[in-house]
N, C-alpha and C positions, 0 to 999 in steps of 0.2 A: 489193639488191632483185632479184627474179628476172627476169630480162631477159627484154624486151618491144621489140617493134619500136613507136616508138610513130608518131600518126598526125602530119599536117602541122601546127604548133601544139605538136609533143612531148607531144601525149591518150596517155593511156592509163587500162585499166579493170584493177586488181587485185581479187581476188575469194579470200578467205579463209574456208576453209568447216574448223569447228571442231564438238564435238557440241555439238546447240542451237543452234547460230548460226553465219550467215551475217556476211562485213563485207566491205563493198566500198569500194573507195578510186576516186575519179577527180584522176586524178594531170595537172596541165600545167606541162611541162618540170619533172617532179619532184616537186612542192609539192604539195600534198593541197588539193585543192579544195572537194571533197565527199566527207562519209564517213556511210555507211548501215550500220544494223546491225539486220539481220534474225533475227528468232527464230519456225524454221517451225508450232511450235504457236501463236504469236501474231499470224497476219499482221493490218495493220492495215488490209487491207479497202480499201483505194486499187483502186481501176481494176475488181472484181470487178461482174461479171456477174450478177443477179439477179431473181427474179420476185418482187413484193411486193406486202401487200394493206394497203389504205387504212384505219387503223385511226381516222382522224381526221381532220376535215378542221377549219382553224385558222383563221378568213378573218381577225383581227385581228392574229396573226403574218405574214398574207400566206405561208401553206404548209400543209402537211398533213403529220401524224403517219404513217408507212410502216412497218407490221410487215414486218421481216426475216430471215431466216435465220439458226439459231442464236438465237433471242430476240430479238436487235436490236433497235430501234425508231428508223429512219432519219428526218429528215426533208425533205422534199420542196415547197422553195422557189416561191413561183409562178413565177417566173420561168423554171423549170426544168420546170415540171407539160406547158409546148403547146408547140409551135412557136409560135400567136400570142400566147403571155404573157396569154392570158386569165385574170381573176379565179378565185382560185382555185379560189373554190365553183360557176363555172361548168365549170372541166377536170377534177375529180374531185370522185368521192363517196364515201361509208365504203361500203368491202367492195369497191371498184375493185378487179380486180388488175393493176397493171401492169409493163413490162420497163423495171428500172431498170440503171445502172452508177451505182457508189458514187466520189463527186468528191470526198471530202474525207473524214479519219479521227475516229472522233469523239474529244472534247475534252473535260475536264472533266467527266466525269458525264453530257453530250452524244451521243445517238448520231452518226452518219455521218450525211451532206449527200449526197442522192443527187438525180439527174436521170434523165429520161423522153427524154434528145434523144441520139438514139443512131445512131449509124453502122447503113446497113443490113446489115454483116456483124453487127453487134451484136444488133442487132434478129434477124435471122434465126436465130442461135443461140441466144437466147432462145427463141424459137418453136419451135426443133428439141427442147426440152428435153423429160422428161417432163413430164408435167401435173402440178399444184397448184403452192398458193405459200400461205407464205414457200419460197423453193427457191434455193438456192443453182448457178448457172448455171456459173460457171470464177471463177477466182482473177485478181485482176488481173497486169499484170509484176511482175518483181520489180525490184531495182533495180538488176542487171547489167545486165537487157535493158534499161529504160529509159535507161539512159547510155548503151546502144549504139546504140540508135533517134536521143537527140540527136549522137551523136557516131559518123555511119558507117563512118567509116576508122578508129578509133581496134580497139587489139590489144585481148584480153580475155582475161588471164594468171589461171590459178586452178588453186587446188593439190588438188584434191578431183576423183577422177576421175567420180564420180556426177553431182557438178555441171557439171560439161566434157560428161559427154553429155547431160542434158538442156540448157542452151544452146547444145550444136550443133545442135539439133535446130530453134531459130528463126535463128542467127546462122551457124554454119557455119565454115567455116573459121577464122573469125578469132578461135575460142576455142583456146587456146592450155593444154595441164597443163603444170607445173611440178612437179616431184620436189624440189623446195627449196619454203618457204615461199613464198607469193607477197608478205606481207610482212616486208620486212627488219626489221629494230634500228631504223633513223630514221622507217618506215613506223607502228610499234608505238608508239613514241614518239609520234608526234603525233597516232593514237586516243587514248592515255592522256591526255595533254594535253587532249584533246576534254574529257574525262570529268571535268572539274576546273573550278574558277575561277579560276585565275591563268594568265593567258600573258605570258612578258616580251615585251619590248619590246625593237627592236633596237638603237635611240638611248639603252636605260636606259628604267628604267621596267616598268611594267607593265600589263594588263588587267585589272579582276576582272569576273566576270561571275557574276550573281544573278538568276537567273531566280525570279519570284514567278508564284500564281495569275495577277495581274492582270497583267504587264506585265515584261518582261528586261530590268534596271537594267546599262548597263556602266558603269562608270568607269576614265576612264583617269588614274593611278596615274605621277605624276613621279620618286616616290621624292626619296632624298634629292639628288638632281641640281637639284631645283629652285629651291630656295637657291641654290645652287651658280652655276647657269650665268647666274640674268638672265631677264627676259622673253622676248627675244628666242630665246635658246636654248629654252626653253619650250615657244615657238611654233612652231619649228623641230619639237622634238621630237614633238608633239601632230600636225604637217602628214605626218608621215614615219610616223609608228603608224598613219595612215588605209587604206592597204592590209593591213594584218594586223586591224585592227576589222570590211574589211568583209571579209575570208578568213572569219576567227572566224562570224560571223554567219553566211555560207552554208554550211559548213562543220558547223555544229552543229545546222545547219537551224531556228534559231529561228525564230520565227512570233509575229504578232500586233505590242502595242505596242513598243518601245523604246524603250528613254530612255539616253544619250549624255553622259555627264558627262566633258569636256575638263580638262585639266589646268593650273591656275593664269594661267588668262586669265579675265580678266571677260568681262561677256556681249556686250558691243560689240565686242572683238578676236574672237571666238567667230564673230561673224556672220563672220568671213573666212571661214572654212572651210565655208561654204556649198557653194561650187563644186567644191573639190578633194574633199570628201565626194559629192559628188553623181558624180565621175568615179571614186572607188574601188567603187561600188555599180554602175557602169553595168553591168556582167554579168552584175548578178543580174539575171533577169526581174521576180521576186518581190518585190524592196523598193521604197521609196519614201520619199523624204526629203520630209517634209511641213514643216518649221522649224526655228526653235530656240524654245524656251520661253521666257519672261523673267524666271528664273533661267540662261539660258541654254543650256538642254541640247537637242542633238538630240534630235527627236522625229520617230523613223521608226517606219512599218509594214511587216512582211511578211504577205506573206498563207500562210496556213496550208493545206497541203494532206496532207502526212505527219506524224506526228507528230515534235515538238523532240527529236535526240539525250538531252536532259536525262530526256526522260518513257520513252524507250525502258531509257536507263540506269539512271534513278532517280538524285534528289539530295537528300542524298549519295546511290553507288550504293548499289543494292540488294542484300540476300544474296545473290538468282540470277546478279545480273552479277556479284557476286564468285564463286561458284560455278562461272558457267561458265566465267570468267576460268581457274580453277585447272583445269577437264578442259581447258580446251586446251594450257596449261602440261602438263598431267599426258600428253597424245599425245603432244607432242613429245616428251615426255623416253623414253616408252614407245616411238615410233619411232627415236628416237637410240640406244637398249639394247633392243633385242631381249632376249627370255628374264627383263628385270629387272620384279616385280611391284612396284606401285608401292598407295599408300593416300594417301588424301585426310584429314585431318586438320582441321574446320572446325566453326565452332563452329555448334550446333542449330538457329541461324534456317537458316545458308548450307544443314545437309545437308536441313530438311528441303521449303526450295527449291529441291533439285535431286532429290530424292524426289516430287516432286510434278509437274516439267518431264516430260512426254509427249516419251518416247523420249532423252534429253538423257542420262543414264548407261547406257544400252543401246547409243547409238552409239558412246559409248565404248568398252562392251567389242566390240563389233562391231569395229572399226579396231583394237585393239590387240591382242585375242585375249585379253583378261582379262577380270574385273570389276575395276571400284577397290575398295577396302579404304574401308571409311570409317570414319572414328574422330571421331567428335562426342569434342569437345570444348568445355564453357561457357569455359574459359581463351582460345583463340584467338581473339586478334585480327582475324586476317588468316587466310583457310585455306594449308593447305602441303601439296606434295607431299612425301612420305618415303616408303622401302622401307614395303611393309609388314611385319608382325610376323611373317609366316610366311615368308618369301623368304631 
């Protein structure tokens, strides 16, 4: 990994900047904590600054519909609408305009969950703006800066010199270029891992993780050890996966329900793990361990505020994440040889997902001093980088 001084705790923020995309790792004493993967044609509208007009007011949902910027259509909780949490049809009426920041990404065919209770810097630079609305005001953080805002002292190592100056530009010194990747082999490794449903288990075993519309099922997965060992070893093993189910979970940034299927205990041994689950989770802010069900499964909430690694990816992934998967593949190998032209080789969804990403093969040839060669192919499984036909 690219050496990073890191903060007290062993924090550290990697920041991997590829065309298309953004990933950022927060790393303690090593271990991947939190992994974000930003794509700047897509931002999902967290923390952004806006002026909106009241296209609806809902008094039965308790909120109001808020035309956005860009089309959007946010909406605006009572709770969120005054300072004194006045009913809603008393704080706003249709054709309001007013200065929102957007608190939550939307979900499902959902717009964004925005609020009216704002910082007076916030306020103020809404007011500074031009006039009209829907009007887009500033972009919120992205998620370098917000790990360095929780985490002060921690280094912030990235391999992208564009990116190194616009965050020195809030954080300063303690952004850090790297001329090597800023993520290693075992860095890579456990994005990819993100981007799947199976993660072993270091007793044996394993995780599978099935995110649905309604709710992200984990089970944990004895394998064939559980014959094997006895209850007891079982129990053992289920007590000792508790740390890596709740890494997995913050990790992937899941949200909303969960549901916790243990391994080869019934539901009365299960209620042990009440406490030792409730101390693998204390670091998240975000969860909460509400029971066990009587079938026995944990049943936790996170609350949702970014969207789930899963929807950023796509499940399975998506063409574009394989797409852009291969231009970063296809930089490295372009900055590894010099002079060698390289072609993309991928089958028609993937190329014409990345025919379509705003700027995502232009910064490509930007950085490498080419274009890619693309060669659709309906046969490819998987896209590849190869010489092109001309080189």
């Amino acid at each position: 990994m690219a050496a990073a001084v890191a903060a007290p705790g062993g924090v550290a923020i990697h920041v991997s900047a590829s065309p298309g995309e953004i990933r950022t790792a927060l790393l303690r004493d090593g271990v991947l904590v939190e992994a974000w993967v930003e794509r700047p044609a897509h931002p999902d509208g967290v923390g952004d600054l806006q002026r909106g007009r009241v296209a609806a007011v809902a008094p039965a949902m308790s909120g109001a519909f808020v035309a956005l910027a860009d089309g959007q259509t946010g909406f605006l909780p009572e709770s969120e609408a005054s300072e004194t949490r006045a009913p809603i049809a008393q704080a706003v009426n249709e054709g309001m305009v007013l200065p929102l920041r957007i608190t939550r990404a939307a979900q499902g065919g959902k717009g964004p969950r925005v609020t009216t209770r704002l910082s007076p810097e916030e306020a103020a630079r809404i007011a500074a703006a031009p006039p009209g609305a829907p009007r887009l005001v500033g972009r919120g953080p992205d998620a370098a800066t917000r790990l360095a805002a929780r985490h002060p002292r921690a280094m912030v190592v990235v391999d992208d010199a564009a990116v190194v100056a616009r965050l020195r530009a809030g954080l300063g010194d303690r952004v850090r270029l790297t001329h090597a990747p800023a993520f290693d082999d075992s860095l890579e490794a456990a994005f990819e891992e993100l981007g799947g449903p199976e993660v072993p288990l270091p007793g044996g075993g394993r995780l599978l993780v099935h995110p649905t519309p309604a709710l992200v099922a984990i089970d944990m997965d004895a394998g064939s050890a559980a014959g094997a060992r006895g209850s007891g070893a079982v129990a053992a093993l289920n007590l000792s996966a508790l740390p890596v189910l709740a890494r997995q979970i913050r990790a992937r940034n899941l949200a909303g329900p969960i549901l916790v299927d243990f391994a080869g205990l019934s539901p009365r041994r299960r209620a042990a793990l009440d406490e030792p689950l409730k101390a693998a989770l204390a670091t998240d802010s975000l969860v909460r361990l509400l029971g066990f069900t009587r079938l026995g499964m944990a049943e936790l909430v996170r609350d949702r505020v970014h969207p789930p690694l899963h929807e950023v990816l796509g499940w399975p992934e998506s063409p574009l994440t394989r797409g852009l998967a291969a231009l970063r593949q296809a930089a490295r190998e372009a900055a590894a040889r010099p002079g060698r032209r390289l072609a993309l080789r991928a089958s028609p969804a993937v190329v014409a997902a990345l025919e379509a990403e705003p700027g995502a093969l232009a910064a490509f040839a930007a950085g490498a001093g080419f274009a890619l060669h693309i060669l659709p192919d309906a046969t490819a499984a998987l896209p590849a980088i190869e010489d092109a036909p001309d080189a």
